[in-house]
C-alpha positions in Angstrom: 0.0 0.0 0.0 1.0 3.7 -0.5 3.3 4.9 2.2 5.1 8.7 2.9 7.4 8.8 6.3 8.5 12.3 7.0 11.9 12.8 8.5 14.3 15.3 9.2 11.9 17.6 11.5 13.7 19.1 14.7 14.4 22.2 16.6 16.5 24.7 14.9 17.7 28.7 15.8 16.1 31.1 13.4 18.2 31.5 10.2 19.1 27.9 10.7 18.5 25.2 8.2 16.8 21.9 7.9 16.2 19.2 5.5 13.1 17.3 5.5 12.8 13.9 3.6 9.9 12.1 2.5 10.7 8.6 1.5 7.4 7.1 -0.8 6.5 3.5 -1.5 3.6 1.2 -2.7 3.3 3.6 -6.1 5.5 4.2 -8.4 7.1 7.3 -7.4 8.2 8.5 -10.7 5.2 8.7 -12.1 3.4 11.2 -9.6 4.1 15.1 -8.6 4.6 15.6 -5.2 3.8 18.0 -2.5 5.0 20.0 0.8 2.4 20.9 3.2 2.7 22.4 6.9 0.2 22.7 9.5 1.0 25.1 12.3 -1.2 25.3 15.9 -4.3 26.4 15.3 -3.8 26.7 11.4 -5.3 25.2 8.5 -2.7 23.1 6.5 -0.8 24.8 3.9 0.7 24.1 0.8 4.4 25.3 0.7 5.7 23.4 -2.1 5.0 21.4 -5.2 7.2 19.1 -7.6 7.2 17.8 -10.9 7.1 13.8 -11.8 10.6 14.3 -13.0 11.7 17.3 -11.0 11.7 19.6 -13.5 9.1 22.4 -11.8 8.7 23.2 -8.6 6.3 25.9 -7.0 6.3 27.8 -3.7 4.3 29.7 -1.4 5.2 32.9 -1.3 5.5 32.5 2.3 9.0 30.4 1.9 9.7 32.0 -1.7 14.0 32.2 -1.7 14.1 30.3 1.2 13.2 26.8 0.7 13.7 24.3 -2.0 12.0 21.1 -3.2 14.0 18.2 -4.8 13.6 14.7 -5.4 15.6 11.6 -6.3 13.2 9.3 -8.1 15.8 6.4 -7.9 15.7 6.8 -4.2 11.8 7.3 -3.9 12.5 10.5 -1.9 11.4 13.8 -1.6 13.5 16.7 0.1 12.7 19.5 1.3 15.7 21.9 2.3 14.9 25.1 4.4 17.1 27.8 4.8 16.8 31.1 6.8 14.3 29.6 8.5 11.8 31.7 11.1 9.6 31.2 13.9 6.2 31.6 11.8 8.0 28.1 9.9 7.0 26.2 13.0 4.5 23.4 12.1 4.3 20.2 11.4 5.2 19.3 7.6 3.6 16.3 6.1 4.3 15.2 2.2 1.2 14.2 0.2 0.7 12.3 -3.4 -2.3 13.5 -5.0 -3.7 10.7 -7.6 -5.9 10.9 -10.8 -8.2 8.6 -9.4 -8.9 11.2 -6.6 -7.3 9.6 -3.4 -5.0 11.5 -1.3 -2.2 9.7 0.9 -0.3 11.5 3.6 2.6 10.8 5.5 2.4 11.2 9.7 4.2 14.4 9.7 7.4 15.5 10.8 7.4 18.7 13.5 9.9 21.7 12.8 10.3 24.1 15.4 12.0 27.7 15.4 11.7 29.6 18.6 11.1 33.3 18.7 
């Protein structure tokens, strides 16, 4: 079956740096774009970030424009997600979704960033 583990998450100082990974099976990875999404306290979840089947396109929220950057490795089955001058409003917990034609969604459990004020 489809599965996306976060990892990566952690507590960092703000203009620190983080990379999240999201490592996909039960699909065939290649095949599918990919997509960043964060949910802080009290928030509804977000898109920050969305990749091409083959990498080639990525979008942002302007939110994290210049500052974060989507990747993949298709031979891996991985997503990345590498975060740069990262700031307090970053904190939530980012989760990686495949969106399929058919209409189902799969999530992974999330993986919680945190940048104290």
């Amino acid at each position: 079956q489809v599965q996306l583990v976060e990892s990566g998450g952690g507590l960092v100082q703000a203009g620190g740096s983080l990379r999240l990974s999201c490592a996909a099976s039960g699909f065939t990875f290649s095949h599918y774009f990919m997509r960043w999404y964060r949910q802080a306290p009290g928030k509804e979840r977000e898109l920050v970030a969305i990749i091409s089947h083959t990498g080639g396109s990525s979008n942002y929220a302007d939110s994290v424009k210049g500052r974060f950057t989507v990747s993949r490795d298709n031979a891996k089955n991985t997503m990345y997600l590498q975060m740069n001058s990262l700031k307090p409003e970053d904190t939530a917990v980012y989760y990686c979704n495949v969106p399929f034609l058919t209409g189902e969604d799969y999530w992974g459990q999330g993986t919680q960033v945190t940048v104290p004020s």
